[in-house]
C-alpha positions as CSV (number, residue, x, y, z in Angstrom):
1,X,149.5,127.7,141.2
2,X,150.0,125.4,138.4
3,X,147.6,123.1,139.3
4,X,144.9,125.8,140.4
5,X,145.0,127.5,136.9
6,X,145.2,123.8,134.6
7,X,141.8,123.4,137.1
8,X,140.2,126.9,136.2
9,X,141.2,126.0,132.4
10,X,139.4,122.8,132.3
11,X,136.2,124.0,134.3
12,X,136.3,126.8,131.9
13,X,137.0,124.7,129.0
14,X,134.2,122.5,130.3
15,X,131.5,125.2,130.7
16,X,132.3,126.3,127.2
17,X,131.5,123.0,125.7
18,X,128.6,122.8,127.8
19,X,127.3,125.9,126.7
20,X,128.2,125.5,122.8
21,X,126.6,121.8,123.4
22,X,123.4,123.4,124.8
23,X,123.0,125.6,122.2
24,X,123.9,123.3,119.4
25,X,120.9,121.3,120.6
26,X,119.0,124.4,120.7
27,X,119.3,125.8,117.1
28,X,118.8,122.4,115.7
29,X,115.6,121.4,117.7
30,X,114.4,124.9,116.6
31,X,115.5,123.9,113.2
32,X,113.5,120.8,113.4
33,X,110.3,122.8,115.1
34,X,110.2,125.2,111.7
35,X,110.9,122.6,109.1
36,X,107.9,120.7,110.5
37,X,105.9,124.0,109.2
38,X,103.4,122.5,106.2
39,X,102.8,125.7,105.4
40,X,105.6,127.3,104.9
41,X,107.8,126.5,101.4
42,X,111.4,127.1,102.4
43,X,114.1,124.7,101.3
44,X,114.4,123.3,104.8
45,X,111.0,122.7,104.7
46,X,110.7,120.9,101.6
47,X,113.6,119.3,102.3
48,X,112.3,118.4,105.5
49,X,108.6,116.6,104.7
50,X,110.2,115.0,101.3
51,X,112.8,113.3,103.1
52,X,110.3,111.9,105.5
53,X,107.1,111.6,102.9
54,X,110.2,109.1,101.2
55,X,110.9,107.4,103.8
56,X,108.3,106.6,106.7
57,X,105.4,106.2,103.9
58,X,106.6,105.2,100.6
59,X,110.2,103.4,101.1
60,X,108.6,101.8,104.5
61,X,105.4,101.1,103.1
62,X,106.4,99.6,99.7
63,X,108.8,97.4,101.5
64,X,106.1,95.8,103.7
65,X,103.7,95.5,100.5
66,X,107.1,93.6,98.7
67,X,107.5,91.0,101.6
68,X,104.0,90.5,102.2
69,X,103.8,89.8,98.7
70,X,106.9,87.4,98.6
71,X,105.8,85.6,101.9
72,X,102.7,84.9,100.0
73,X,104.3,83.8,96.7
74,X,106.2,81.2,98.5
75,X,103.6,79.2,99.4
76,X,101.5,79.6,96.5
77,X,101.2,76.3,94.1
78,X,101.0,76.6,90.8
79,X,97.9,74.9,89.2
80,X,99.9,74.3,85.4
81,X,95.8,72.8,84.6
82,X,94.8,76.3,84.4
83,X,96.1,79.7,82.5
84,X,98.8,80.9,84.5
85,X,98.5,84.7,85.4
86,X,100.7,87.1,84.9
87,X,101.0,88.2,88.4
88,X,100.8,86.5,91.4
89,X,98.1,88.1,94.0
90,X,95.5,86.6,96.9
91,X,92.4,85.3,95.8
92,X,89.2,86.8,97.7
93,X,89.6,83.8,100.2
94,X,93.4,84.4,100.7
95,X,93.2,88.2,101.3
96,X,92.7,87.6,104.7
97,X,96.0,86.0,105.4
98,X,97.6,89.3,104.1
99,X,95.5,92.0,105.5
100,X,97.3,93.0,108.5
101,X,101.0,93.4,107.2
102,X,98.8,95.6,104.6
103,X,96.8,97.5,107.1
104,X,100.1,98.7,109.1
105,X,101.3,99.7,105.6
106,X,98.3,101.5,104.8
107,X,98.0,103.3,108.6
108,X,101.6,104.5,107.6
109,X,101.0,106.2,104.2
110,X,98.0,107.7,105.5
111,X,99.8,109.5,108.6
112,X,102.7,110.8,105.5
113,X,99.8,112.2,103.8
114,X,98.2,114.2,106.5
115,X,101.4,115.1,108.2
116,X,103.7,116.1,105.3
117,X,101.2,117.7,102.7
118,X,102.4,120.9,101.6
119,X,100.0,122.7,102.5
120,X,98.3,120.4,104.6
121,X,95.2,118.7,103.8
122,X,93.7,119.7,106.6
123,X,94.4,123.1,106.4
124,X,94.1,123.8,102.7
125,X,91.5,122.1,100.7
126,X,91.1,121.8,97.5
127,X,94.8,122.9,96.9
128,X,96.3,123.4,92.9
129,X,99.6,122.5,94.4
130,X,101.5,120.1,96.5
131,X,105.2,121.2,97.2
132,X,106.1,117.6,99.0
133,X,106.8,115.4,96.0
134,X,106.4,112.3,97.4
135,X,102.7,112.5,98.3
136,X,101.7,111.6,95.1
137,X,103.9,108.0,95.6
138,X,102.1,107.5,99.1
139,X,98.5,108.1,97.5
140,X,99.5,105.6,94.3
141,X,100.5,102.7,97.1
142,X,97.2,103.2,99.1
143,X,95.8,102.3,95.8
144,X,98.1,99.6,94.9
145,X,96.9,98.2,98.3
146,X,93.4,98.4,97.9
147,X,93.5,96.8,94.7
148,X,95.5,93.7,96.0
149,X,92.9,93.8,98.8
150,X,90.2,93.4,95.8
151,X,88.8,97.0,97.2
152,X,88.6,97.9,93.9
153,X,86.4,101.0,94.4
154,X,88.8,102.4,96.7
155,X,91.5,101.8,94.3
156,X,89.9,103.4,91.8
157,X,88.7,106.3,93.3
158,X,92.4,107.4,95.0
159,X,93.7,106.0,91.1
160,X,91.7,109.1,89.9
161,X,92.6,111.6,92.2
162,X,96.4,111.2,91.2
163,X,95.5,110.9,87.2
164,X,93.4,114.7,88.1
165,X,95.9,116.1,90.7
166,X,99.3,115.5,90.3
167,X,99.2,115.5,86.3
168,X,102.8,117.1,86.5
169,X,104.1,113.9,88.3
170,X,105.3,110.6,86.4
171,X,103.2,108.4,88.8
172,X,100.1,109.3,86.9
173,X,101.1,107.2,84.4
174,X,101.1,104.3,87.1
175,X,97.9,105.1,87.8
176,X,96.5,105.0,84.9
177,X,98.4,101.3,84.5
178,X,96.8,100.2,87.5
179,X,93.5,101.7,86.7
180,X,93.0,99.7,83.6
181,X,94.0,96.4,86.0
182,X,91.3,97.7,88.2
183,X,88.7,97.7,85.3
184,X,90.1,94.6,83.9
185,X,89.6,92.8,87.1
186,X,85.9,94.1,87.3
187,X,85.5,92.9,83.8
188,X,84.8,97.1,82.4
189,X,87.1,96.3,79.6
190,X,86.1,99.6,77.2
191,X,87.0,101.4,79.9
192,X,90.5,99.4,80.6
193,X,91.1,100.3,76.8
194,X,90.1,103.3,77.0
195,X,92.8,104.6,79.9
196,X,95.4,102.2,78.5
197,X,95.3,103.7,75.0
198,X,95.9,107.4,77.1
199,X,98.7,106.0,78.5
200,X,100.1,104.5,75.2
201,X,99.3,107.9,73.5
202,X,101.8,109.5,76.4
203,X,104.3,106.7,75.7
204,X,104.4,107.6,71.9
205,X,104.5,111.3,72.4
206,X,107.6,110.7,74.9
207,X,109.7,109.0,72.5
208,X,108.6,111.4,69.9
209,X,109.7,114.4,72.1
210,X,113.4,112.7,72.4
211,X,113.6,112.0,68.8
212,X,113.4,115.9,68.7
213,X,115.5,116.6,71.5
214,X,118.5,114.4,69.7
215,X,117.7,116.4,66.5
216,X,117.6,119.8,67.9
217,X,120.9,119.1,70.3
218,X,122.7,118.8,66.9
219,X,122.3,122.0,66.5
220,X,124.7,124.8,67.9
221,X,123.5,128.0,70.1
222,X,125.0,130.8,70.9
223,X,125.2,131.6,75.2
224,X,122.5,133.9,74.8
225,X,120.0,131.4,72.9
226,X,121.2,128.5,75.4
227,X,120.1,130.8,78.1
228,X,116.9,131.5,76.8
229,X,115.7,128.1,75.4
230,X,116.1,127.2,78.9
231,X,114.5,129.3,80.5
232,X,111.5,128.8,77.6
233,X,111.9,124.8,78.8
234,X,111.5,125.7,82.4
235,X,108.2,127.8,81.7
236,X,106.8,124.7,79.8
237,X,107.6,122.2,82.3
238,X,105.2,123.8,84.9
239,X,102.5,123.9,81.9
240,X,102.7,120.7,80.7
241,X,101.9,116.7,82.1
242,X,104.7,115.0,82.9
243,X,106.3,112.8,80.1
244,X,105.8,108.9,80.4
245,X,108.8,106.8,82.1
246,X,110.8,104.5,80.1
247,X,110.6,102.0,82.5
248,X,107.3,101.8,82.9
249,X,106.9,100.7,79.2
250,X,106.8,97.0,80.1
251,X,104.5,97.3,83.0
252,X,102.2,99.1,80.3
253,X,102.9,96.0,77.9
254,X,101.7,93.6,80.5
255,X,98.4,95.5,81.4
256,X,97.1,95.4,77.5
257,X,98.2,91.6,78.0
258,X,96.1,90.8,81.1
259,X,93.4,92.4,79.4
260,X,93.5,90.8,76.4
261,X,93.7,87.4,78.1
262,X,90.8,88.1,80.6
263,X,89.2,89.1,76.7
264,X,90.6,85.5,76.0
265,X,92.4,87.2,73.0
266,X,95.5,85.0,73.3
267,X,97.3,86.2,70.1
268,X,97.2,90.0,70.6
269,X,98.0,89.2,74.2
270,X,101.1,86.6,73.1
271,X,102.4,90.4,71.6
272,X,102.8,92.3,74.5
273,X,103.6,89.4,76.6
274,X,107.0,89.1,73.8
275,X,107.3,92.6,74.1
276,X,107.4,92.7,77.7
277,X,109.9,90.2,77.7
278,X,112.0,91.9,75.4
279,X,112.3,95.0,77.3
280,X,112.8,93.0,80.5
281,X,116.1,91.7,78.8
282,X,117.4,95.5,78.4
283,X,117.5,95.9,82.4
């Protein structure tokens, strides 16, 4: 009798398990099927296309572009006869060697893009909004690619579309960096100095705003005017572009000095060059 019951007990237990196994799998493949919804803005949603958007196109993608790059830079020779650049890339008759590495790169960013917009490109055009926020990351290493491709009209064009869509995003300010590289490289340098001087304006008005922060957290609030300055900063931060990073100031100090050396303005570009290096030393 013993044994018979211990034997009902475990087939029971068993078919339990079963059952709560079968079900797990259930609720989370159903889980799975809604979060892959473009359309639809719930957390798990988000959630669900950001993580991704992160990780199969930008993380993925900029990792290939890294080691393509470093595979490249370790066989390159320096030529100490000739002005050194500032940054390694492929000549037009090397770009070949790199292209397919770049191409699987560029085949992953594009499927992120068309599979985790929110809403969906292809659904939704024209859209004011993009709720995945690493779309904007995928688009700005599509154009990093095209312009180490010297597809420099490519660049350019996806380099615009970030600057005019995703203006509450930081990586417009990459883009406008790269940009003026792109116009530097096809010798337009008004208009390199033109978007670089935006992007310095942004970089001035950034440490202007935390000048004022530090000043205005001096100050003491009651509870009530805590709660509603915050709630006035959160209503601004949807209005207005996004403020420039501090760690992109260096990368904006080398762009004015690659175009002032293509300009074959060697002191102005000696500046930046000992500015960049400056800030270098503070990471």
């Amino acid at each position: 009798m013993l044994i018979i019951s211990y034997t009902k007990s475990n087939k029971l237990k068993m078919k339990l398990k079963t059952t709560t196994s079968l079900l797990l799998t259930v609720v989370i493949t159903f889980g799975i099927a809604l979060s892959c919804s473009t359309e639809k803005d719930a957390l798990l949603n988000i959630g669900y296309h950001n993580m991704t958007a992160r990780y199969n196109g930008y993380f993925n993608a900029g990792v290939i572009i890294d080691e393509t790059l470093a595979s490249y830079r370790e066989s390159y020779k320096e030529d100490y006869t000739k002005l050194l650049p500032i940054e390694v890339l492929p000549s037009e008759d090397e770009v070949i060697g790199v292209t397919p590495p770049l191409d699987d790169a560029t085949t992953r960013l594009e499927t992120v893009i068309v599979k985790h917009s929110m809403p969906s490109p292809e659904v939704v055009t024209n859209k004011k909004e993009e709720r995945c926020r690493w779309i904007d990351d995928n688009w700005y290493l599509l154009a990093k690619i095209n312009f180490i491709k010297k597809e420099y009209n490519d660049s350019k064009t996806k380099l615009n579309f970030i600057i005019n869509t995703y203006k509450n995003e930081t990586s417009i300010y990459e883009a406008y960096i790269l940009l003026a590289r792109v116009h530097v490289a096809t010798g337009n340098f008004p208009e390199a100095n033109r978007v670089l001087i935006i992007a310095e304006k942004a970089k001035e008005d950034a440490e202007s705003a935390g000048k004022e922060k530090t000043k205005k957290s001096k100050v003491k609030l009651s509870k009530y005017q805590k709660k509603k300055k915050k709630e006035a900063e959160k209503k601004a931060e949807k209005k207005k572009d996004a403020e420039f990073p501090e760690d992109l100031i260096d990368d904006l100090e080398l762009a004015f000095a690659e175009k002032y050396i293509a300009q074959e303005e060697f002191k102005k570009a000696i500046d930046h060059l000992e500015n960049a290096i400056e800030l270098t030393k503070m990471y």
